[in-house]
mmCIF file of the N, C-alpha and C atoms, coordinates in Angstrom:
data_MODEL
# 
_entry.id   MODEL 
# 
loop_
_atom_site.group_PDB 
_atom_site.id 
_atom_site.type_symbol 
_atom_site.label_atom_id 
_atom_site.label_alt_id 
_atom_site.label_comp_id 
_atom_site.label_asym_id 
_atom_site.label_entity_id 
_atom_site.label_seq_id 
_atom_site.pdbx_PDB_ins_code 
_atom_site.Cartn_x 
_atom_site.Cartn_y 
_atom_site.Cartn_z 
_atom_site.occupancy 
_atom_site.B_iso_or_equiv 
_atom_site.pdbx_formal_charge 
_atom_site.auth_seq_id 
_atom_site.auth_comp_id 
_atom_site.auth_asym_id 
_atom_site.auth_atom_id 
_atom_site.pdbx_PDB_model_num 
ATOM 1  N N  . UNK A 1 1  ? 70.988 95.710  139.522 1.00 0.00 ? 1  UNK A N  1 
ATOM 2  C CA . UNK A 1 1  ? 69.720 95.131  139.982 1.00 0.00 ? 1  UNK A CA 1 
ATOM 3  C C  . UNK A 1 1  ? 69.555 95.364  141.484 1.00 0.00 ? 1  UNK A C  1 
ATOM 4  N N  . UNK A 1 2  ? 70.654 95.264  142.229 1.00 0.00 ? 2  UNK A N  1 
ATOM 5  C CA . UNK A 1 2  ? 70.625 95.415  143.472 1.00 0.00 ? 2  UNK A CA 1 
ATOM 6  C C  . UNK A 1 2  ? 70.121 96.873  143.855 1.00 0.00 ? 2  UNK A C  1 
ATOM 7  N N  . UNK A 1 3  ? 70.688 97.535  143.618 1.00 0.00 ? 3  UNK A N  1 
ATOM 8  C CA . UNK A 1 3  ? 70.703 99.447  143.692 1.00 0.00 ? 3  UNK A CA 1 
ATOM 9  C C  . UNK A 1 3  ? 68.916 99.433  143.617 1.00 0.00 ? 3  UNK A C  1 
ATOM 10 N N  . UNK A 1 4  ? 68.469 98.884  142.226 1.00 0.00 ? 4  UNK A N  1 
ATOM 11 C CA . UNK A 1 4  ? 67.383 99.515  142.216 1.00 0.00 ? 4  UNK A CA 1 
ATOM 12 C C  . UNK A 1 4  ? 66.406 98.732  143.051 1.00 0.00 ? 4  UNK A C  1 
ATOM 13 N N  . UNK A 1 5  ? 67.001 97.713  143.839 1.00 0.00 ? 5  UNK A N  1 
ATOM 14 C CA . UNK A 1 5  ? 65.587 96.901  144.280 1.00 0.00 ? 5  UNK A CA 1 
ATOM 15 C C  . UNK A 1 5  ? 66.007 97.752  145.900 1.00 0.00 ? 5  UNK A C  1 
ATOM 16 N N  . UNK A 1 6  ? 67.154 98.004  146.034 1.00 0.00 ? 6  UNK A N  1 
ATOM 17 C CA . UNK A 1 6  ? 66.985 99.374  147.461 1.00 0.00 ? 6  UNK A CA 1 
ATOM 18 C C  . UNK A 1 6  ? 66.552 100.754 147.150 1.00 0.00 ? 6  UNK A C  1 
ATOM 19 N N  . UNK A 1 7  ? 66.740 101.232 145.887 1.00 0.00 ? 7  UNK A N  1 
ATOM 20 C CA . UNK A 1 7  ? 65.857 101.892 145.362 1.00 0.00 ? 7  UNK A CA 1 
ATOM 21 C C  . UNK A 1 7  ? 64.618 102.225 145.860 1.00 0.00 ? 7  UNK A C  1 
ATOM 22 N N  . UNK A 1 8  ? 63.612 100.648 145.328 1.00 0.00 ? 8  UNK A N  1 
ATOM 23 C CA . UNK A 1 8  ? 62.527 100.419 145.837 1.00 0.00 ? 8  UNK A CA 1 
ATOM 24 C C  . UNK A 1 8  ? 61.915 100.669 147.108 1.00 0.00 ? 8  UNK A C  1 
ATOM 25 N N  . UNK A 1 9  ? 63.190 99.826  148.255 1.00 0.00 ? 9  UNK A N  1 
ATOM 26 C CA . UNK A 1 9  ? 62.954 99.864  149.218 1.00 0.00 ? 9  UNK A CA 1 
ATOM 27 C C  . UNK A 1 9  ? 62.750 101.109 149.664 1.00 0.00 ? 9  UNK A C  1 
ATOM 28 N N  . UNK A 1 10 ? 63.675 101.954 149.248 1.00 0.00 ? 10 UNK A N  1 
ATOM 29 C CA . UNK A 1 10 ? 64.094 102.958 150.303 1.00 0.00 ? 10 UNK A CA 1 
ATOM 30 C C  . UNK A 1 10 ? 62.341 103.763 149.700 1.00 0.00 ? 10 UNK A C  1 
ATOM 31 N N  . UNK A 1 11 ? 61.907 103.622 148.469 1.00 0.00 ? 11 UNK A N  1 
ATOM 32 C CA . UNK A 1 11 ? 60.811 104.838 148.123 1.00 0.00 ? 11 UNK A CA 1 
ATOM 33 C C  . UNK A 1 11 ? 59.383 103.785 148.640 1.00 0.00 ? 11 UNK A C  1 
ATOM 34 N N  . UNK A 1 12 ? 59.574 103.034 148.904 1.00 0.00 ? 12 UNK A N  1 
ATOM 35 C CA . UNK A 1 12 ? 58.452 102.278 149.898 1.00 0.00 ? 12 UNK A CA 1 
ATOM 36 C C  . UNK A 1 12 ? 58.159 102.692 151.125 1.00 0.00 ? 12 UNK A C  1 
ATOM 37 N N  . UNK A 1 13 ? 59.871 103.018 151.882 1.00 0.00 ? 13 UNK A N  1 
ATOM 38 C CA . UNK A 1 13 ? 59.603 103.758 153.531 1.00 0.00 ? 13 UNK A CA 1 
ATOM 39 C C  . UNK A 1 13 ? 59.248 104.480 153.571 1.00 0.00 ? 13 UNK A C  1 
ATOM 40 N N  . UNK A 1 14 ? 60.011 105.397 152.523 1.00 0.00 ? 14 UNK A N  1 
ATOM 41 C CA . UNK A 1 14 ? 59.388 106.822 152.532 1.00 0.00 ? 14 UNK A CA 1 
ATOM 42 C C  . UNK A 1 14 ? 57.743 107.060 152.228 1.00 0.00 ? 14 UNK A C  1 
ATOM 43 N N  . UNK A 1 15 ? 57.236 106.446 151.301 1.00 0.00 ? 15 UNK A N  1 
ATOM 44 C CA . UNK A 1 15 ? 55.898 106.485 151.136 1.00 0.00 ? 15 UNK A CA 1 
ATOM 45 C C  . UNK A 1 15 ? 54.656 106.163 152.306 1.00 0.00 ? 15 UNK A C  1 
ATOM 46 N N  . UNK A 1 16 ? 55.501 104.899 152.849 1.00 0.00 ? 16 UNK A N  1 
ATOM 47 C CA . UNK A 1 16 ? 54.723 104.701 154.468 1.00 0.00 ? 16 UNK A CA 1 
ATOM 48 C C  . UNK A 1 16 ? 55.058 105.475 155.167 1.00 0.00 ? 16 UNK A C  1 
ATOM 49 N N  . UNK A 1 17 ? 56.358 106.740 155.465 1.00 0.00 ? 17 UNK A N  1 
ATOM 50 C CA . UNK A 1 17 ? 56.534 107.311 156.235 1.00 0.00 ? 17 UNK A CA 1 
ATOM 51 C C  . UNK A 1 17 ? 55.385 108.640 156.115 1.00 0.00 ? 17 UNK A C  1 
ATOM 52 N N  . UNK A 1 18 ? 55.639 109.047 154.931 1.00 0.00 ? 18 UNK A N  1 
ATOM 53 C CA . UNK A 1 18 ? 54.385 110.299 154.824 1.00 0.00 ? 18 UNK A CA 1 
ATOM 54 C C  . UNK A 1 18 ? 53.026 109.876 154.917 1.00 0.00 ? 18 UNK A C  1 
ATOM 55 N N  . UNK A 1 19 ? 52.728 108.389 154.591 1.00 0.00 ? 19 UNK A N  1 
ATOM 56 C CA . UNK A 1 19 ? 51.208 108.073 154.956 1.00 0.00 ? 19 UNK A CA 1 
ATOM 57 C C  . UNK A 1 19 ? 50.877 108.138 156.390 1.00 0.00 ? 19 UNK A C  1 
ATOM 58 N N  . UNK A 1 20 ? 52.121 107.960 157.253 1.00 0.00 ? 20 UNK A N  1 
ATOM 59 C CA . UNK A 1 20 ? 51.857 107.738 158.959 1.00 0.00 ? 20 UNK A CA 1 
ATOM 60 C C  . UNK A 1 20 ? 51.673 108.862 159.131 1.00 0.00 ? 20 UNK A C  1 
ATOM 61 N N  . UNK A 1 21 ? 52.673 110.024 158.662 1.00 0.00 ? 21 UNK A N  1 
ATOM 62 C CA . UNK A 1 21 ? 52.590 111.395 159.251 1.00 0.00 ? 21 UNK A CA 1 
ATOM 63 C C  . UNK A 1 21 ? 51.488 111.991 159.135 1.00 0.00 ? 21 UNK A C  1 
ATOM 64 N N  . UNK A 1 22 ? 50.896 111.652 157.798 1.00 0.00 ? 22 UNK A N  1 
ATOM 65 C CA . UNK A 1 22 ? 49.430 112.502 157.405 1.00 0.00 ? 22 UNK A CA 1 
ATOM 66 C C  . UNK A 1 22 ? 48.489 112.207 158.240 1.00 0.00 ? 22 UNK A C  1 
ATOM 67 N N  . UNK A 1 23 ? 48.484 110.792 158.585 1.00 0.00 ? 23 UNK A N  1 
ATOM 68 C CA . UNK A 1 23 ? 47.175 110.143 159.403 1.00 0.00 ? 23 UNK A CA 1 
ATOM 69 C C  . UNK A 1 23 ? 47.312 110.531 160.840 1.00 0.00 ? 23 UNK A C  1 
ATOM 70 N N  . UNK A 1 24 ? 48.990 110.759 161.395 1.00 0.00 ? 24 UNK A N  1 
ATOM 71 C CA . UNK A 1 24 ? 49.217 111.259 162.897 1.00 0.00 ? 24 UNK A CA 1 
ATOM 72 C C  . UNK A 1 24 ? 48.956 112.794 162.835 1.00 0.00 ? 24 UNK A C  1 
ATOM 73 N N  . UNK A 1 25 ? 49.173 113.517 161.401 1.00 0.00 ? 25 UNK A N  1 
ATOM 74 C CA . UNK A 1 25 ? 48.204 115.151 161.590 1.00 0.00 ? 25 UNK A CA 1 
ATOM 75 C C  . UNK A 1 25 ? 46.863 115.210 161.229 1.00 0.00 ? 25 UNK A C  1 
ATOM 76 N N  . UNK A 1 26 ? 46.112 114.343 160.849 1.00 0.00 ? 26 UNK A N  1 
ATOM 77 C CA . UNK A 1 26 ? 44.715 114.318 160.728 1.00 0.00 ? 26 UNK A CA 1 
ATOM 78 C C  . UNK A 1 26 ? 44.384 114.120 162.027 1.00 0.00 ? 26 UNK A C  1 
ATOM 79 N N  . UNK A 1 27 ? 44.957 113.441 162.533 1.00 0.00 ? 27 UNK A N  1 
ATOM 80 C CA . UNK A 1 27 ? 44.231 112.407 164.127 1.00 0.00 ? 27 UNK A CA 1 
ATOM 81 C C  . UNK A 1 27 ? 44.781 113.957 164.934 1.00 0.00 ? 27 UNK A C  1 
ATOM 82 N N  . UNK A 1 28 ? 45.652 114.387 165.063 1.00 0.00 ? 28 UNK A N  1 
ATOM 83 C CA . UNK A 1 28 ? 45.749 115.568 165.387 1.00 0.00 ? 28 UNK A CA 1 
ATOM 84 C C  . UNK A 1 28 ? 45.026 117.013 165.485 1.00 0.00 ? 28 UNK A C  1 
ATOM 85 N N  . UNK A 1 29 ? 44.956 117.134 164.320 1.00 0.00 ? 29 UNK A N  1 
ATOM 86 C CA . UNK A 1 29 ? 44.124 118.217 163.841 1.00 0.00 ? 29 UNK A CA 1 
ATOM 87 C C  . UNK A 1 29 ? 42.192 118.307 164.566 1.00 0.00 ? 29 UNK A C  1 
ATOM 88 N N  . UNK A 1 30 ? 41.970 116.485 164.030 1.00 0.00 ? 30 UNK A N  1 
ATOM 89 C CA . UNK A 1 30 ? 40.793 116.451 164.796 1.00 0.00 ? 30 UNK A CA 1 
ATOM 90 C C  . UNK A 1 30 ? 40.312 116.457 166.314 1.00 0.00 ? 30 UNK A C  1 
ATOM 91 N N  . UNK A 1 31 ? 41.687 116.144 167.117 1.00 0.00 ? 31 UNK A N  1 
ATOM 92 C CA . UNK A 1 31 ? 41.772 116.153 168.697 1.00 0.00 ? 31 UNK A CA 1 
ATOM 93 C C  . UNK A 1 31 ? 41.389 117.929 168.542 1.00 0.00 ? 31 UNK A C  1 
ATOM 94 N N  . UNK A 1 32 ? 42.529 118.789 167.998 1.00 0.00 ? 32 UNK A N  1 
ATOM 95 C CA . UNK A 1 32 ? 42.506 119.833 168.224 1.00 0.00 ? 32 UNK A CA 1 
ATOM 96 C C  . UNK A 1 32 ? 40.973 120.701 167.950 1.00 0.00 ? 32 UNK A C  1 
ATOM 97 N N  . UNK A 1 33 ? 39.926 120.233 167.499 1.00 0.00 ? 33 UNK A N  1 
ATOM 98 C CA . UNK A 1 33 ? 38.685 120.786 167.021 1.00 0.00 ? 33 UNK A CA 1 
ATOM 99 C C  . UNK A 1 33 ? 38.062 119.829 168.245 1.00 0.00 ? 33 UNK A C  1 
# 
């Protein structure tokens, strides 16, 4: 039970981590235009 509730965790960061990155290369992309 434990494993999978860090499991969780860990595919939660990761999911906020690629949502930040996308939104810091959009915000990017649009400086650059």
């Amino acid at each position: 039970m434990n494993a999978k509730f860090i499991g969780k965790k860990v595919n939660f960061v990761d999911y906020s981590l690629s949502e930040i990155g996308f939104i810091c290369n959009f915000a990017t992309n649009r400086k650059g235009l």
